[in-house]
C-alpha positions in Angstrom: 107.3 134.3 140.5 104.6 132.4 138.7 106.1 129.8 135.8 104.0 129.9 132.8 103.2 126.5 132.1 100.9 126.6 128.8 101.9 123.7 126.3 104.8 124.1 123.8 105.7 122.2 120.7 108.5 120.1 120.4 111.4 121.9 118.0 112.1 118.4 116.5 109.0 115.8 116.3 106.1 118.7 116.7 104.1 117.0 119.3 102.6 118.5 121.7 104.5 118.9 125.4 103.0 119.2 128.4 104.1 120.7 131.8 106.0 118.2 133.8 107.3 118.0 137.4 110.1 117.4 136.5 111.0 120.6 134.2 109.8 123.1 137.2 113.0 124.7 137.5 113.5 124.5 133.6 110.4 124.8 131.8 111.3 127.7 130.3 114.5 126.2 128.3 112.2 122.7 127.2 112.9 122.6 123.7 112.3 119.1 122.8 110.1 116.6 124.5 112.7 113.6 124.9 116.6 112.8 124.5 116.0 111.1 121.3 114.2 114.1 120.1 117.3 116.4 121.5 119.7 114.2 120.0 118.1 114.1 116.3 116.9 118.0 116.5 116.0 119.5 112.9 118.7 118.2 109.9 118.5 119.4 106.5 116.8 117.1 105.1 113.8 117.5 107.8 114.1 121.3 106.3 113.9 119.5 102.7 110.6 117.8 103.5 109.2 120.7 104.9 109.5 122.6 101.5 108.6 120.1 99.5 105.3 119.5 101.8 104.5 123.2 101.1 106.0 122.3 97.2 103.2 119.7 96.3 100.7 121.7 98.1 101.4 124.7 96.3 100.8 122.8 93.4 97.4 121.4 93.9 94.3 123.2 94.6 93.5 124.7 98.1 91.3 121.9 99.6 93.7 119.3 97.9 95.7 117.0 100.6 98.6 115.1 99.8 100.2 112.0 101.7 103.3 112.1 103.6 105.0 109.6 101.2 105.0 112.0 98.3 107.1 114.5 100.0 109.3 110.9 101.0 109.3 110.4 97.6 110.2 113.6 96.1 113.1 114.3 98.4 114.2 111.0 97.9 114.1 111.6 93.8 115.8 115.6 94.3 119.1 113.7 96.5 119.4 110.7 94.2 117.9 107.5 96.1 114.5 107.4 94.6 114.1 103.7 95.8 114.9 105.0 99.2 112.3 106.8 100.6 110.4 104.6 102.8 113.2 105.9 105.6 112.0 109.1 105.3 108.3 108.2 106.1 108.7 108.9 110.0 110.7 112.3 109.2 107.8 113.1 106.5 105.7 112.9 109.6 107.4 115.0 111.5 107.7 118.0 108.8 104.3 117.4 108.9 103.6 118.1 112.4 105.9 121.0 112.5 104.4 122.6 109.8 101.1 122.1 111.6 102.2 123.3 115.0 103.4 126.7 113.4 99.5 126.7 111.6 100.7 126.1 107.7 99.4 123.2 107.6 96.6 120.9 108.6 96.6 117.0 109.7 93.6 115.1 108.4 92.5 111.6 109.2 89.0 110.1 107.8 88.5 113.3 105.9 88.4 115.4 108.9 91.4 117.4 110.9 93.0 115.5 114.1 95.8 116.4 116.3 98.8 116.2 114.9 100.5 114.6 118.3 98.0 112.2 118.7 97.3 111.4 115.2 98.0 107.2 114.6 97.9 105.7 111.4 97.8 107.1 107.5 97.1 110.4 107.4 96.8 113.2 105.0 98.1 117.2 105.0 96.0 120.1 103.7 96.7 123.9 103.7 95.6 125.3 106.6 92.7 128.1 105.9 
């Protein structure tokens, strides 16, 4: 019985996972790429950031990209702790990559698409066309 061992996305940070030795008799079951991953899995407020990444884009024109930080910002404003959005940054990220993985949206870096697992630095998101 041959294991099919094509790349998946990780349910929680959206990265990329590749086949490893180590998942042979389980690759089929891999959900997430690491414990810390399998231990934060998808909360609401990941969910929150997703919408309101789709949200702002919606609202702009379709070559329009927005930054990470305004969906940060936005769900931070929506659930009361506007000053408290720099913590949502990482998870920002995250809906970002998610959304890219399932083809919604699209990472740019320098004005040009990267991969979303790889992907280091500021960054911006565009609707995918």
């Amino acid at each position: 019985m041959s294991v099919d061992i094509s790349p998946r996305t990780c349910r929680s940070c959206g990265r990329t996972m590749t086949w490893r030795k180590a998942w042979t008799r389980d690759w089929e079951q891999v959900r997430y790429c690491s414990q810390a991953c399998r231990r934060r899995r998808v909360r609401p407020v990941d969910r929150y950031l997703e919408f309101a990444i789709l949200e702002l884009l919606d609202a702009r024109t379709a070559s329009a990209t927005i930054c990470p930080s305004e969906a940060a910002q936005q769900v931070a404003v929506r659930y009361g702790a506007s000053d408290e959005w720099c913590p949502l940054m990482e998870p920002a990220r995250r809906a970002a990559r998610r959304l890219a993985a399932e083809g919604q949206v699209t990472i740019i870096q320098g004005g040009r698409p990267v991969d979303p697992s790889t992907a280091k630095g500021p960054i911006r998101i565009r609707r995918s066309h």
